[in-house]
Kinemage of the C-alpha trace (Angstrom):
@kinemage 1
@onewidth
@group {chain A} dominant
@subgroup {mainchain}
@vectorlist {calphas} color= white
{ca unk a 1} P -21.973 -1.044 4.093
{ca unk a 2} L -18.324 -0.532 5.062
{ca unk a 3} L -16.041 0.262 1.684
{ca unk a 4} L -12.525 0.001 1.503
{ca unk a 5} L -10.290 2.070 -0.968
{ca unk a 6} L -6.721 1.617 -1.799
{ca unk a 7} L -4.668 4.728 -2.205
{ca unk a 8} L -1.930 4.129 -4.540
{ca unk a 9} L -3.236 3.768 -8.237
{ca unk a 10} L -6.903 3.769 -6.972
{ca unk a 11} L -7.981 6.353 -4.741
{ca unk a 12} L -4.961 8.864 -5.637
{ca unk a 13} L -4.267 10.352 -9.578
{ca unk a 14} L -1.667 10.777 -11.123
{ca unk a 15} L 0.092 13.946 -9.465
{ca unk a 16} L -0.388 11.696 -6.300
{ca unk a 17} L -3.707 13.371 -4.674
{ca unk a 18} L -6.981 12.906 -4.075
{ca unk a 19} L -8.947 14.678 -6.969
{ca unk a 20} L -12.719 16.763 -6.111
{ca unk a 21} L -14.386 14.098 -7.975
{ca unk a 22} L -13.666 11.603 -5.811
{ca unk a 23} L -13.658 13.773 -2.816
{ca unk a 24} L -17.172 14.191 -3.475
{ca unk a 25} L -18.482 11.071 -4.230
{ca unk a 26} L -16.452 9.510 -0.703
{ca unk a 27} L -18.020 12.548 0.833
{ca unk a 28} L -22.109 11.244 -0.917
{ca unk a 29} L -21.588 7.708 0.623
{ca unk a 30} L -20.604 8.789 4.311
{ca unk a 31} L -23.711 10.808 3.881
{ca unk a 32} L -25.759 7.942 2.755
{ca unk a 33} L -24.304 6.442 6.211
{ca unk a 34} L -21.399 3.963 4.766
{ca unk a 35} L -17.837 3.044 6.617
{ca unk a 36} L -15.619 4.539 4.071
{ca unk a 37} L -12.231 3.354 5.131
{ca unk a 38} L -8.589 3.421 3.560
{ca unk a 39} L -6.643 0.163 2.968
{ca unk a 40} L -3.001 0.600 1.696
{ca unk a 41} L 0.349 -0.103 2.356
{ca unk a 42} L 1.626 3.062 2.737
{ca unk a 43} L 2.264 4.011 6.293
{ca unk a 44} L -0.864 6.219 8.849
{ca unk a 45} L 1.145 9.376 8.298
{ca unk a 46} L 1.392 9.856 4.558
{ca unk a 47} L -2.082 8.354 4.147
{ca unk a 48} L -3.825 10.569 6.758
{ca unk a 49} L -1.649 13.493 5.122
{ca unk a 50} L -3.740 12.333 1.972
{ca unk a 51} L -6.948 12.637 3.810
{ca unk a 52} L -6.413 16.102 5.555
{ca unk a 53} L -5.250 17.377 2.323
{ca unk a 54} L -8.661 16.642 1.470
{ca unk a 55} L -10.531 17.336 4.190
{ca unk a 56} L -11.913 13.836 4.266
{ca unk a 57} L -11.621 11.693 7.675
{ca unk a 58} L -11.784 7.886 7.293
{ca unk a 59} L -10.320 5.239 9.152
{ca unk a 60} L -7.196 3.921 7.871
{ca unk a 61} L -5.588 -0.069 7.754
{ca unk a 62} L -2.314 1.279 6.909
{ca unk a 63} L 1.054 -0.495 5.973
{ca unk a 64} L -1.029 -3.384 4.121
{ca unk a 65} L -2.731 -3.950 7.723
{ca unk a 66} L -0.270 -3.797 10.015
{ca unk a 67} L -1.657 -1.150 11.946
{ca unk a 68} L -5.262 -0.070 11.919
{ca unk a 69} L -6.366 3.376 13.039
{ca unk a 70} L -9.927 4.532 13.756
{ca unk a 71} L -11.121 7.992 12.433
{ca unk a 72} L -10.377 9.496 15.945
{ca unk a 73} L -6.658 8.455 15.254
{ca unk a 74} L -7.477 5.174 18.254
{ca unk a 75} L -4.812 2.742 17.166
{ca unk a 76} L -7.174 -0.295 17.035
{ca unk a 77} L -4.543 -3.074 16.581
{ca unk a 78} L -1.154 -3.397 15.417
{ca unk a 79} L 1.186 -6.609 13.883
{ca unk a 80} L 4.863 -5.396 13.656
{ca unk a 81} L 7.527 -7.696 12.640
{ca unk a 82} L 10.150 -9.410 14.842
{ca unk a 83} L 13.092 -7.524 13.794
{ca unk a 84} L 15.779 -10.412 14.991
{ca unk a 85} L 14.547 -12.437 12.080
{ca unk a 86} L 14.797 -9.831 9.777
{ca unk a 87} L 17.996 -8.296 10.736
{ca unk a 88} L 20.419 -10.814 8.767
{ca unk a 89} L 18.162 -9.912 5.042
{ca unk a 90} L 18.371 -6.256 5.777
{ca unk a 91} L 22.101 -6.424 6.057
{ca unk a 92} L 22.251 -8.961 2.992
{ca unk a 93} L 20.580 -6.147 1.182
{ca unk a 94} L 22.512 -3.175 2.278
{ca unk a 95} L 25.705 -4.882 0.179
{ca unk a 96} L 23.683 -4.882 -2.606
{ca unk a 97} L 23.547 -1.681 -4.663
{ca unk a 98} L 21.106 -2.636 -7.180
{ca unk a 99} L 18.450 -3.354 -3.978
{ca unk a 100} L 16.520 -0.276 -2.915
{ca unk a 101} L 14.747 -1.067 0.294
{ca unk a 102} L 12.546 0.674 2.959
{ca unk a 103} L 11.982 0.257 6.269
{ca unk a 104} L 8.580 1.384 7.990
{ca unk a 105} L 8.137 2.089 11.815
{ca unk a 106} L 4.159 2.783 13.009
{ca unk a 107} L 4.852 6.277 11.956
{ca unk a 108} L 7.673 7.322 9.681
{ca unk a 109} L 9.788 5.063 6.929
{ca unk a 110} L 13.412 4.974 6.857
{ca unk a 111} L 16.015 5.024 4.208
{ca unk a 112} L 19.905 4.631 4.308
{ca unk a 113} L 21.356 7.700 2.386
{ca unk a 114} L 23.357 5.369 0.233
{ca unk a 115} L 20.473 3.761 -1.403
{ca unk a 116} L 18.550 6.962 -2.109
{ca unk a 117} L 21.842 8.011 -4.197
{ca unk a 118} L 22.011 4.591 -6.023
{ca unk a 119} L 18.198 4.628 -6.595
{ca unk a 120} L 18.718 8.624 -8.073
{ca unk a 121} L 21.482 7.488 -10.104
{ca unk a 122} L 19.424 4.980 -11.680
{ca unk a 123} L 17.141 7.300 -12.350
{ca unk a 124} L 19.110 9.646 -14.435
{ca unk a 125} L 21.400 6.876 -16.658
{ca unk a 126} L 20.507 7.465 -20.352
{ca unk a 127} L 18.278 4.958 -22.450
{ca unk a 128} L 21.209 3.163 -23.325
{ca unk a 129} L 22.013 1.967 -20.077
{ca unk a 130} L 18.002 1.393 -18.758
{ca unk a 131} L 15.405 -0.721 -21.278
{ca unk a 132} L 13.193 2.139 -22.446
{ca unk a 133} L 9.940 -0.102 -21.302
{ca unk a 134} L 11.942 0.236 -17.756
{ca unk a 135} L 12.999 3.981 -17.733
{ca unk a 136} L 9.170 5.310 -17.405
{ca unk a 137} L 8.583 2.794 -14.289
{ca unk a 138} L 12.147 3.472 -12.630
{ca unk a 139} L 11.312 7.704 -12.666
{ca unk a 140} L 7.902 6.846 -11.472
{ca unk a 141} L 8.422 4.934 -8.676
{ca unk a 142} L 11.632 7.739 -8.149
{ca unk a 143} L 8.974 9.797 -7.633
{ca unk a 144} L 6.740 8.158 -5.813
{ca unk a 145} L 8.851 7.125 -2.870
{ca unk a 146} L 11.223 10.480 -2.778
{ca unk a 147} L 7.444 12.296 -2.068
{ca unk a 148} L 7.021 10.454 0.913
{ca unk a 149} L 5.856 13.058 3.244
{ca unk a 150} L 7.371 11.253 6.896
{ca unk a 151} L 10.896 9.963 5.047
{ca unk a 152} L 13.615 9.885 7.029
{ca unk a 153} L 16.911 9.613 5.667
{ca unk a 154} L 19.964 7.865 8.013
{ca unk a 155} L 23.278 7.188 7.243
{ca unk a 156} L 23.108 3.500 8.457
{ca unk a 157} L 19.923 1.608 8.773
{ca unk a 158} L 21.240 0.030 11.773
{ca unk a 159} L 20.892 3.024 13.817
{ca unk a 160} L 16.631 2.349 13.233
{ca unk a 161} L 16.904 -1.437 14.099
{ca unk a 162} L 19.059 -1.396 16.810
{ca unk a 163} L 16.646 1.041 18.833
{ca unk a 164} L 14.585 -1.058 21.186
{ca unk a 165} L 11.538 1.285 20.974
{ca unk a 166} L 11.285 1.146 17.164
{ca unk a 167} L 9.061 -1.324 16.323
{ca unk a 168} L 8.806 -1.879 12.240
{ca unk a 169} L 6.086 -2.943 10.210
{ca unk a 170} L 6.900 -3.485 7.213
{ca unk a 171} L 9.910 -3.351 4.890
{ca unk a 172} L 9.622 -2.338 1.145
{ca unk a 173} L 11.805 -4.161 -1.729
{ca unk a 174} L 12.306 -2.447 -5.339
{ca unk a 175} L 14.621 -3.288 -7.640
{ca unk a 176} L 14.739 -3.379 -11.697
{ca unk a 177} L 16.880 -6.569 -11.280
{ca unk a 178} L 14.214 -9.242 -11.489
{ca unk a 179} L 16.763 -12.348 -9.861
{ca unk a 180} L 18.287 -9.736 -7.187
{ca unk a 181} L 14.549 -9.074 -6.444
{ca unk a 182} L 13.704 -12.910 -6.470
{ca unk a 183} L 16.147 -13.552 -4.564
{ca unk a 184} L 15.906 -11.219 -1.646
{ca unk a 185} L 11.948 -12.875 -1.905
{ca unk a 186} L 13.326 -16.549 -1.256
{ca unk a 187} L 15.452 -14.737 2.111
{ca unk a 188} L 12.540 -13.262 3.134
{ca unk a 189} L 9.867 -16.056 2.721
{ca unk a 190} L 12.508 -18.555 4.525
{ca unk a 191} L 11.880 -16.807 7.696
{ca unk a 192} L 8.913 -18.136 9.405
{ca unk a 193} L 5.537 -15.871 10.310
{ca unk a 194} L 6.013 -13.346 7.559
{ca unk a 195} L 3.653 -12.635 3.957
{ca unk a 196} L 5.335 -11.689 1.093
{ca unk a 197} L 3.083 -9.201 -1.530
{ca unk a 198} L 3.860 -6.477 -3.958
{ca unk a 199} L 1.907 -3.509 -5.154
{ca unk a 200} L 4.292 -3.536 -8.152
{ca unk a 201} L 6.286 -6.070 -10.347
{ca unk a 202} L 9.324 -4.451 -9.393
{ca unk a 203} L 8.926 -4.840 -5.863
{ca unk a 204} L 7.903 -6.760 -2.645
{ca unk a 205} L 6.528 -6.112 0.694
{ca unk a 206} L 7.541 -7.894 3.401
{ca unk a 207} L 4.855 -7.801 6.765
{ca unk a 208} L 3.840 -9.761 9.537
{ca unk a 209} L 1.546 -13.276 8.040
{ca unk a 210} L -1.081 -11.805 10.243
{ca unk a 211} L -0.977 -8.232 8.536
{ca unk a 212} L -2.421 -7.836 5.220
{ca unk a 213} L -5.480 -5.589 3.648
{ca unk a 214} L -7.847 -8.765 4.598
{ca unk a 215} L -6.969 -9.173 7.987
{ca unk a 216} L -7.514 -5.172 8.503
{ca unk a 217} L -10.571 -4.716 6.881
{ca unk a 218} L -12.282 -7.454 8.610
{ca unk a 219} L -11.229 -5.903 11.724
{ca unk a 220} L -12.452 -3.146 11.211
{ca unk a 221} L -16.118 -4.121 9.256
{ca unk a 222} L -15.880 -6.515 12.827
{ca unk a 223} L -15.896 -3.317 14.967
{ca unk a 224} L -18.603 -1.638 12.928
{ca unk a 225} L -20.831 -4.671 13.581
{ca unk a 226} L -20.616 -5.053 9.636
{ca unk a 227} L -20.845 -8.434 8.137
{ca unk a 228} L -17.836 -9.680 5.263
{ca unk a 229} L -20.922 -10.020 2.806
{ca unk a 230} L -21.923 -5.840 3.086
{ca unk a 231} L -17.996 -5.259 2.951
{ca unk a 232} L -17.081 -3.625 -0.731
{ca unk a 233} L -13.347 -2.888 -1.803
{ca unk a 234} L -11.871 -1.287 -4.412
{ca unk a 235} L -7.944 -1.726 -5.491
{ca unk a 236} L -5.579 -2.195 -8.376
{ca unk a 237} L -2.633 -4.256 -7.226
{ca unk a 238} L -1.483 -7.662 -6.137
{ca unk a 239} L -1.353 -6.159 -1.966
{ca unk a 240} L -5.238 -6.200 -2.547
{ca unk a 241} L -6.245 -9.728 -3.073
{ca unk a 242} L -6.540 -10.493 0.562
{ca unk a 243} L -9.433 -8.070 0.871
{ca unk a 244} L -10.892 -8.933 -2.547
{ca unk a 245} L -10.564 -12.445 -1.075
{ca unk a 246} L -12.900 -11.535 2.223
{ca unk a 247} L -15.000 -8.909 0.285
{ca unk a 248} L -18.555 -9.124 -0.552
{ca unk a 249} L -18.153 -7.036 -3.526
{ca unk a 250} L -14.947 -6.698 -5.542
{ca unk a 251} L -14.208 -3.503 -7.708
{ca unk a 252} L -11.036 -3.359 -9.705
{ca unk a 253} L -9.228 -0.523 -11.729
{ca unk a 254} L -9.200 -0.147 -15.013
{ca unk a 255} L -5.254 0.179 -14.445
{ca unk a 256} L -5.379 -3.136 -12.006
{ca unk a 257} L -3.446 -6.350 -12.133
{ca unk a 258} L -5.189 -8.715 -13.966
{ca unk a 259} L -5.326 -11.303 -11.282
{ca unk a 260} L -7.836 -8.399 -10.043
{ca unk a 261} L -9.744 -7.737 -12.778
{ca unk a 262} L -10.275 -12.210 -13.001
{ca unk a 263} L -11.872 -11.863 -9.918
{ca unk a 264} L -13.741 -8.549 -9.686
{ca unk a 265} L -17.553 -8.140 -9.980
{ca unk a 266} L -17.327 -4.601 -11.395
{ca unk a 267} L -14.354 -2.455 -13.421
{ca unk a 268} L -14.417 0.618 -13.226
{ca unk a 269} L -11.696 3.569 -14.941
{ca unk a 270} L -8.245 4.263 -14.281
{ca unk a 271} L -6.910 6.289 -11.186
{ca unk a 272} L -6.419 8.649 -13.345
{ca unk a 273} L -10.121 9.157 -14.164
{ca unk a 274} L -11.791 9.492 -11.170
{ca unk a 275} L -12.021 5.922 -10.812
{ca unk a 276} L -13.070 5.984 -8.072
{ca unk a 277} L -15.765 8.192 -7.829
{ca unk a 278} L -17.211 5.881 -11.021
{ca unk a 279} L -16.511 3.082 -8.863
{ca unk a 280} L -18.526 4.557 -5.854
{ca unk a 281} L -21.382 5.259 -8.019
{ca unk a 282} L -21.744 2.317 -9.450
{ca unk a 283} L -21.654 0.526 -6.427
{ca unk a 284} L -24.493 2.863 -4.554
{ca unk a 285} L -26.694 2.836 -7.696
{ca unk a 286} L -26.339 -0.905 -8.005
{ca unk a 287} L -29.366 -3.515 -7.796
{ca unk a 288} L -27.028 -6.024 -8.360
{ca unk a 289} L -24.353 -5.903 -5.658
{ca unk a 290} L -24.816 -7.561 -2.458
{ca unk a 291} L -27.600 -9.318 -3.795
């Protein structure tokens, strides 16, 4: 059986890391002789950073499958984006202050200064000035994207495109401005041979059409000599539906988007109670899947 586990509000908790629990149980079904593999958007370095921290080694379909990495750190395939078509939406965005955006290259993401002070100042305006539904999510994903272990900052995000040898992968969208984030969706989705997900409502990720969680999880269950119907995946967001699409057994969060939860054969509880490991259990204790 080949598993795949999201990172991001699945595998990781809430201070961001892997916990014991679900160390252990990851650690039970490579044992057993399962592909445990990592599917998520973030990009091979911070993931793998994950893993080491752990001492776990997996194989990783990072950047929502635009580049897939074997345990041995073999770049199996990789999808980047043609960065002439995405050039004119990039600059679109850097006039707009309210539009935090990220760009990813196979091994580090990129922010312009100027955004990372706009995003900060966000962060800190009072409840007045920020819905208090919105101030929790604006501090968390603060957080989330400031820990970025391979961030580098530059002044202008032109000096990243306009280097012939960086390739990107993916480009990250977040803003609290619903229209400003629709909008920079209909840019995007007007350019042809790109997919359009989120792992958030308050954001969207822009890859390659041929790069997404499905796509790298077949790949790899492909080069295991594992068939789609022995393939298991667990997730919590809407950057997961192609691989619960291809999957042969579907496992949601308790914390996942509904759309997963619709679809899923088994819940189990929140990242931030060892879902995983629950998950995992479940699935290896289960008469019922893959039957």
């Amino acid at each position: 059986m080949l598993i795949a586990l999201d990172m991001d509000g699945t595998l990781l908790n809430a201070e961001g890391e892997i916990s014991n629990e679900n160390k252990e149980a990851i650690l039970q079904a490579q044992r057993l002789g399962h592909i445990v593999i990592i599917a998520t958007g973030r990009s091979y370095m911070d993931a793998e950073r994950q893993l080491r921290l752990a001492d776990l080694e997996c194989p990783v379909v990072s950047l929502n499958g635009a580049v897939i990495t074997l345990a041995d750190r073999t770049v199996a395939a990789s999808t980047p984006l043609n960065k002439e078509d995405i050039i004119p939406a990039l600059r679109w965005m850097n006039e707009i202050p309210e539009l935090y955006y990220e760009v990813y290259t196979e091994d580090n993401v990129y922010v312009e200064l100027d955004k990372r002070v706009q995003l900060e100042k966000l962060a800190t305006l009072k409840d007045t000035e920020v819905p208090e539904e919105l101030a929790w999510l604006l501090q968390a994903m603060v957080d989330q994207q400031f820990q970025q272990a391979a961030v580098t900052y530059v002044e202008k995000m032109e000096d990243v495109w306009s280097k012939e040898e960086n390739l990107i992968y993916k480009t990250l969208v977040f803003s609290l401005n619903r229209e400003l984030l629709k909008e920079a969706s209909v840019r995007f989705a007007a350019i042809p041979g790109l997919i359009i997900t989120a792992s958030h409502v308050n954001n969207i990720e822009i890859n390659h059409k041929e790069a997404n969680k499905g796509t790298g999880v077949s790949m790899l269950a492909a080069h295991y000599g594992i068939p789609a119907e022995q393939v298991a995946v667990m997730g919590d967001s809407y950057n997961d539906l192609p691989m619960f699409e291809m999957a042969g057994y579907k496992i949601a969060m308790e914390n996942a988007a509904p759309v997963l939860k619709q679809t899923a054969d088994f819940i189990t509880l929140s990242h931030t109670e060892n879902g995983v490991a629950a998950g995992l259990r479940h699935l290896l204790n289960s008469k019922t899947a893959f039957k």
